[in-house]
C-alpha positions as CSV (number, residue, x, y, z in Angstrom):
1,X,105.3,88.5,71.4
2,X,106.8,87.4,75.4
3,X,110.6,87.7,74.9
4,X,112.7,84.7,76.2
5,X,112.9,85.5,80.6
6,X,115.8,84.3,82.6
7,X,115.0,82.1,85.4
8,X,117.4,81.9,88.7
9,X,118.0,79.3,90.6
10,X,120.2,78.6,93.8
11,X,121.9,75.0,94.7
12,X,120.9,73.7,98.0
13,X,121.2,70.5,99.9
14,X,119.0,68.6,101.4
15,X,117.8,64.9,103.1
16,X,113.9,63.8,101.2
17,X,112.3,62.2,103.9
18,X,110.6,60.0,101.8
19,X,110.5,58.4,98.3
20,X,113.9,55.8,96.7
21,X,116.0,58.8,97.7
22,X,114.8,58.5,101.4
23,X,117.6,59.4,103.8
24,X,120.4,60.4,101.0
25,X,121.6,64.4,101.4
26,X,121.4,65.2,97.7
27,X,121.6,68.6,95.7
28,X,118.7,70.7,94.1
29,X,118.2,73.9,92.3
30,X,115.7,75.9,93.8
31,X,113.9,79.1,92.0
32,X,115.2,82.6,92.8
33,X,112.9,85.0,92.5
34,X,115.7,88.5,92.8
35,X,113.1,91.2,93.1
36,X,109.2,91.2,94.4
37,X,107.0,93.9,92.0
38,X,104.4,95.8,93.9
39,X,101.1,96.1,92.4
40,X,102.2,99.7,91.2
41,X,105.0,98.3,89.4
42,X,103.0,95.7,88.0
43,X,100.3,98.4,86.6
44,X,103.2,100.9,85.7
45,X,104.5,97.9,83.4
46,X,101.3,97.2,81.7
47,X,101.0,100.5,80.7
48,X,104.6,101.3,79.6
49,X,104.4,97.7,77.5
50,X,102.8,99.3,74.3
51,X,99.1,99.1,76.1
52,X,96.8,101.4,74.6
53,X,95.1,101.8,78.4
54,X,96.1,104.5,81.1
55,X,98.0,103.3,84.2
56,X,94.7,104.8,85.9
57,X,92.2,102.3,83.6
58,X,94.8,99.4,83.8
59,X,95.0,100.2,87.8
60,X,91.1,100.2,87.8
61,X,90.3,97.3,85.4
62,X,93.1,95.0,88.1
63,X,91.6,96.2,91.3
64,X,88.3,95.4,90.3
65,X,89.4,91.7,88.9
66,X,90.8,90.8,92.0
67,X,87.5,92.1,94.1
68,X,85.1,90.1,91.3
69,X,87.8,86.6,91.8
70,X,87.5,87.2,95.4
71,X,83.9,86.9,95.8
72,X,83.3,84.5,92.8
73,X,85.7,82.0,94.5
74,X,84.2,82.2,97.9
75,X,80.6,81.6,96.8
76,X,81.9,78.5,95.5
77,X,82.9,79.1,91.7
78,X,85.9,78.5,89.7
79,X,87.3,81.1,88.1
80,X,89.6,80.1,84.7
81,X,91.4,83.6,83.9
82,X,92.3,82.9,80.1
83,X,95.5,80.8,79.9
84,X,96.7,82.4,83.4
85,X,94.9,79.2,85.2
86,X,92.2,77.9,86.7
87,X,91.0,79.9,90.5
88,X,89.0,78.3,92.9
89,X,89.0,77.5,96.8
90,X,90.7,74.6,98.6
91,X,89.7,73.4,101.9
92,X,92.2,71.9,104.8
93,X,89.9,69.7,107.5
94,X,90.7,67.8,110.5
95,X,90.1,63.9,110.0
96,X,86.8,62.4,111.9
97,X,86.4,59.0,112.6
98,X,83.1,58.8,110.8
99,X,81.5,60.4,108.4
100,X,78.3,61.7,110.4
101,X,81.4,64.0,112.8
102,X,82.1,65.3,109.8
103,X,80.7,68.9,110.2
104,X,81.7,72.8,109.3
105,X,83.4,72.9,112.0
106,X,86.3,70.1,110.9
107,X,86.9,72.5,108.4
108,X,90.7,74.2,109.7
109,X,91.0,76.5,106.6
110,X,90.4,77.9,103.0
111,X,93.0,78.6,100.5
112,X,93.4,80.0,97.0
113,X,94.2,77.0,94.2
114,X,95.4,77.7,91.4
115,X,95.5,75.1,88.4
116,X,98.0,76.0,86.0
117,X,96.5,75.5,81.8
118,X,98.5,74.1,79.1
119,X,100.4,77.2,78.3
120,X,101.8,78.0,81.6
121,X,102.1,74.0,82.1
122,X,105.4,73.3,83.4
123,X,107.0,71.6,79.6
124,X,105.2,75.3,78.1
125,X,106.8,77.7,81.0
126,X,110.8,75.8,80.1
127,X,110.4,76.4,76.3
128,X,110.2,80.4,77.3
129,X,112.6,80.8,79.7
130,X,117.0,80.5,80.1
131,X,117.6,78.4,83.2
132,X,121.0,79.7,84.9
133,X,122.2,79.8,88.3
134,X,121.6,83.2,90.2
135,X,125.1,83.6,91.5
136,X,126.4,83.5,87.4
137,X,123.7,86.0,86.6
138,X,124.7,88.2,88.6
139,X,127.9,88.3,88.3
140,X,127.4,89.0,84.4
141,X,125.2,91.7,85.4
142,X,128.1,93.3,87.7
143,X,126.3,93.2,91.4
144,X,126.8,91.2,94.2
145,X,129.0,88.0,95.2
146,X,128.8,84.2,95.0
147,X,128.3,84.1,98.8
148,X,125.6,86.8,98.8
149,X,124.1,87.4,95.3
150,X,122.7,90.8,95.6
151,X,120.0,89.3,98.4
152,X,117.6,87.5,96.0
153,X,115.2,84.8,97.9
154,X,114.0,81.6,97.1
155,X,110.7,81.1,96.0
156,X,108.0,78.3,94.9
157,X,110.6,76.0,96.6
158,X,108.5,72.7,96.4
159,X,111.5,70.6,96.2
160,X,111.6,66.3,96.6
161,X,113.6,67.3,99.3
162,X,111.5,69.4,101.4
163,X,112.0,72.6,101.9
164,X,109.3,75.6,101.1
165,X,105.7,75.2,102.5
166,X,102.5,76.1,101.3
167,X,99.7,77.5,103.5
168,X,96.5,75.6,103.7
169,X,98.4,72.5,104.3
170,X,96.8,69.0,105.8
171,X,94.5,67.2,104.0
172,X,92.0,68.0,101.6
173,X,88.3,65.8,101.0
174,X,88.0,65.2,97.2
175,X,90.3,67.1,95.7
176,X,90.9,67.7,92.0
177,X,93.6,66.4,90.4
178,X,95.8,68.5,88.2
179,X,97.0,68.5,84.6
180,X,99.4,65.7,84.1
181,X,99.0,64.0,87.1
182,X,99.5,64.3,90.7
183,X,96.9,64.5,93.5
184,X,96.2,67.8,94.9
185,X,96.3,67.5,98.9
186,X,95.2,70.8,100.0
187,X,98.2,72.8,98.9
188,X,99.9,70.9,96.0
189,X,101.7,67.3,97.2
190,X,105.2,65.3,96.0
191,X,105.1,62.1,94.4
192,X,108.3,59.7,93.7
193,X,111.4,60.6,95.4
194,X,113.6,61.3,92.7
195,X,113.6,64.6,93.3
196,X,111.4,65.7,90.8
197,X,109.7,69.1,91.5
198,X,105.8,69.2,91.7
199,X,104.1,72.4,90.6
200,X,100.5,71.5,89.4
201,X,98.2,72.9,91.9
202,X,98.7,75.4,94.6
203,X,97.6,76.4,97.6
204,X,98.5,79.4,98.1
């Protein structure tokens, strides 16, 4: 059984652009993400977390996932990985005036989507994890200062208020919509302006 994580965030100030709240400098919390794990960190904890597998089979078993998603995904397929999400390729095209212009060549770039399931939906992912600011963490844990908290950086910033960017942005031709509304545009999009954070899809 997943133990309860601790999730970071930072406060930040910023001006949405759009939306009720168009124009106003207002505050948000934005995710902290304090340390990247490698691939080989990733592996080593697999096979120190009670697996029954080697590190060599669990490295093995991952390397050849990620080659079989690759080319499933780019002949076109969606991949769903059990209750991790739903894998498939996203498309990011320059506009033509008609629809006979519109050709292979308006297409600007492919991207990774990833459609979150119901248990890593956003209500699912708050049940399982403490929500505290990064600069309180980590003071309890004994490092690093208010001003510079031990050097963690924000990530999956997709605040109201601007902020982080997703690659593969533009626009995106008939895209799927994700679970619980909200139009995917190439790379995830912001509805409202109440500074509500949108993390269905995304283009990664």
């Amino acid at each position: 059984m997943m133990g309860l994580g601790t999730s970071k965030y930072r406060k930040v100030m910023r001006t949405p652009q759009s939306g009720e709240n168009a124009g106003k400098k207002l505050w948000y919390a934005t995710a902290v993400s304090d340390r990247e794990m490698s691939f080989e960190d990733f592996v080593t904890h697999i096979s120190e977390h009670n697996s029954p597998y080697s590190r060599g089979t669990i490295h093995g078993v991952l390397m050849d996932t990620l080659d079989c998603l690759k080319e499933l995904i780019l002949d076109g397929k969606s991949v769903r990985l059990s209750d991790l999400g739903l894998f498939s390729i996203g498309m990011t095209s320059r506009g033509e005036e008609t629809r006979e212009k519109v050709t292979a060549a308006s297409v600007q770039g492919v991207h990774l989507i990833v459609r979150n399931t119901k248990n890593w939906s956003n209500a699912e992912l708050k049940k399982l994890t403490k929500i505290v600011a990064y600069d309180e963490y980590v003071a309890g844990e004994g490092g690093g200062t208010a001003g510079n908290p031990g050097g963690g950086s924000s990530s999956g910033d997709t605040t109201q208020g601007g902020g982080g960017t997703q690659e593969g942005g533009g626009t995106q031709e008939g895209g799927g919509t994700q679970e619980g509304g909200g139009s995917q545009g190439g790379g995830g999009t912001q509805e409202g302006g109440g500074g509500k954070t949108d993390s269905g899809d995304v283009g990664l």
